[in-house]
VOVEX-967968 format. One line per field, with one value per residue (C-alpha): x, y, z; residue in one letter. Coordinates in steps of 0.05 Angstrom, whole numbers, plus 5000, padded with zeros to 4 digits. Layout:
BEGIN
xx <- X;...
yy <- Y;...
zz <- Z;...
rest <- a;...
END
This chain:
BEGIN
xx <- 4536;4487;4463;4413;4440;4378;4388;4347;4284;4263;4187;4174;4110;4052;4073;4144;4197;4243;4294;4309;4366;4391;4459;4478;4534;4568;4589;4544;4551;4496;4425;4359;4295;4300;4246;4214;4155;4124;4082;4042;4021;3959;3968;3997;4069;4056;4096;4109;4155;4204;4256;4290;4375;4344;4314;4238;4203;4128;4098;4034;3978;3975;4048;4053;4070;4104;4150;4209;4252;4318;4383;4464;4481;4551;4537;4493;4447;4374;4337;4271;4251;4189;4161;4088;4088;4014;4010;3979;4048;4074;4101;4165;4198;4236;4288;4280;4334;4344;4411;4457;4505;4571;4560;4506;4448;4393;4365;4314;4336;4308;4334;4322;4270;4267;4207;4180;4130;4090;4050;3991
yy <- 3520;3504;3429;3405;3320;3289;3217;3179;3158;3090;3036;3031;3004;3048;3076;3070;3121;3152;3208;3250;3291;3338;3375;3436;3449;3501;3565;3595;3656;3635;3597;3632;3580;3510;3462;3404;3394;3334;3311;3252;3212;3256;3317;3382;3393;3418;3442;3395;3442;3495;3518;3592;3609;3629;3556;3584;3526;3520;3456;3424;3412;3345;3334;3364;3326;3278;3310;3350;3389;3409;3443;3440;3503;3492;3429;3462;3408;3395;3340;3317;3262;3224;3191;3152;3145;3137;3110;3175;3209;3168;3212;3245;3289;3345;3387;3473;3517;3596;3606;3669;3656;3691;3738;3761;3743;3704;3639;3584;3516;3446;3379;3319;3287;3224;3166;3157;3099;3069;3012;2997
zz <- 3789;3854;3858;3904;3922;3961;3991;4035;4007;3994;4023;4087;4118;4146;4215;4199;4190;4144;4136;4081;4065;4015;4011;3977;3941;3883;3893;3950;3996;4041;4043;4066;4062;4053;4044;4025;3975;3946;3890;3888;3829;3790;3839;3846;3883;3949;4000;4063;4106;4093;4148;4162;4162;4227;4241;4235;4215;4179;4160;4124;4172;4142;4169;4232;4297;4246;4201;4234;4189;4212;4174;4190;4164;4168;4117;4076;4088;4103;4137;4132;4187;4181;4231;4234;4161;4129;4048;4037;4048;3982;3936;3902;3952;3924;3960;3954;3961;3956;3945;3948;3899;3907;3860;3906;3863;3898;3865;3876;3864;3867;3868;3829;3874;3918;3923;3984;3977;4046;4045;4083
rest <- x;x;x;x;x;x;x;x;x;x;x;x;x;x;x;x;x;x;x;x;x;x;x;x;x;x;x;x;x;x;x;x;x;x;x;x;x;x;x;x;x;x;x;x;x;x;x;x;x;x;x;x;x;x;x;x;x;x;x;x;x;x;x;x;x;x;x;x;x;x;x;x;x;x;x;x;x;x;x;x;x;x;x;x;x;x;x;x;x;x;x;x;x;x;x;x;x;x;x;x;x;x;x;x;x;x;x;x;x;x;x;x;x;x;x;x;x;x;x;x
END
């Protein structure tokens, strides 16, 4: 069993920051890419940034010079910090996870999801 725990969420006003974490747990050999999606109310997920076991990063050009993701490997945990927050980055943000499980096998996971809401 692999679960994907993100905290952090929550309003804050335009131009104000927020950061997101999510921690995995279960019965894991090793993590490759972790990211972070979102989906906004009447649109299609999309992906906001997504991070290596190497620490390669790759992020939405709508994000960039804002967002900074980061992981602690030895936690199995990975961060999302927002900074100069617009409304237009309102939305559920889900955690992504490929996990090696012990048995070897490699999965994708998600987590539940967690609002982030900016007002203007």
């Amino acid at each position: 069993q692999v679960q994907l725990v993100e905290s952090g969420g929550g309003l804050v006003q335009a131009g104000g920051s927020l950061r997101l974490s999510c921690a995995v747990s279960g019965s894991i050999l090793s993590i490759n890419v972790m990211g972070w999606y979102r989906q906004a109310p009447g649109k299609q997920r999309e992906l906001v940034a997504t991070i290596t076991d190497g620490g390669s990063t790759n992020y939405a050009d709508s994000v960039k010079g804002r967002f900074t993701i980061s992981r602690d490997n030895a936690k199995n945990t990975v961060y999302l910090q927002m900074n100069s927050l617009k409304p237009e980055d309102t939305a559920v943000y889900y955690c992504n996870a490929d996990v090696v499980r012990l048995s070897r096998r490699s999965l994708n996971y998600w987590g539940q999801g967690t609002q982030v809401t900016v007002s203007s």
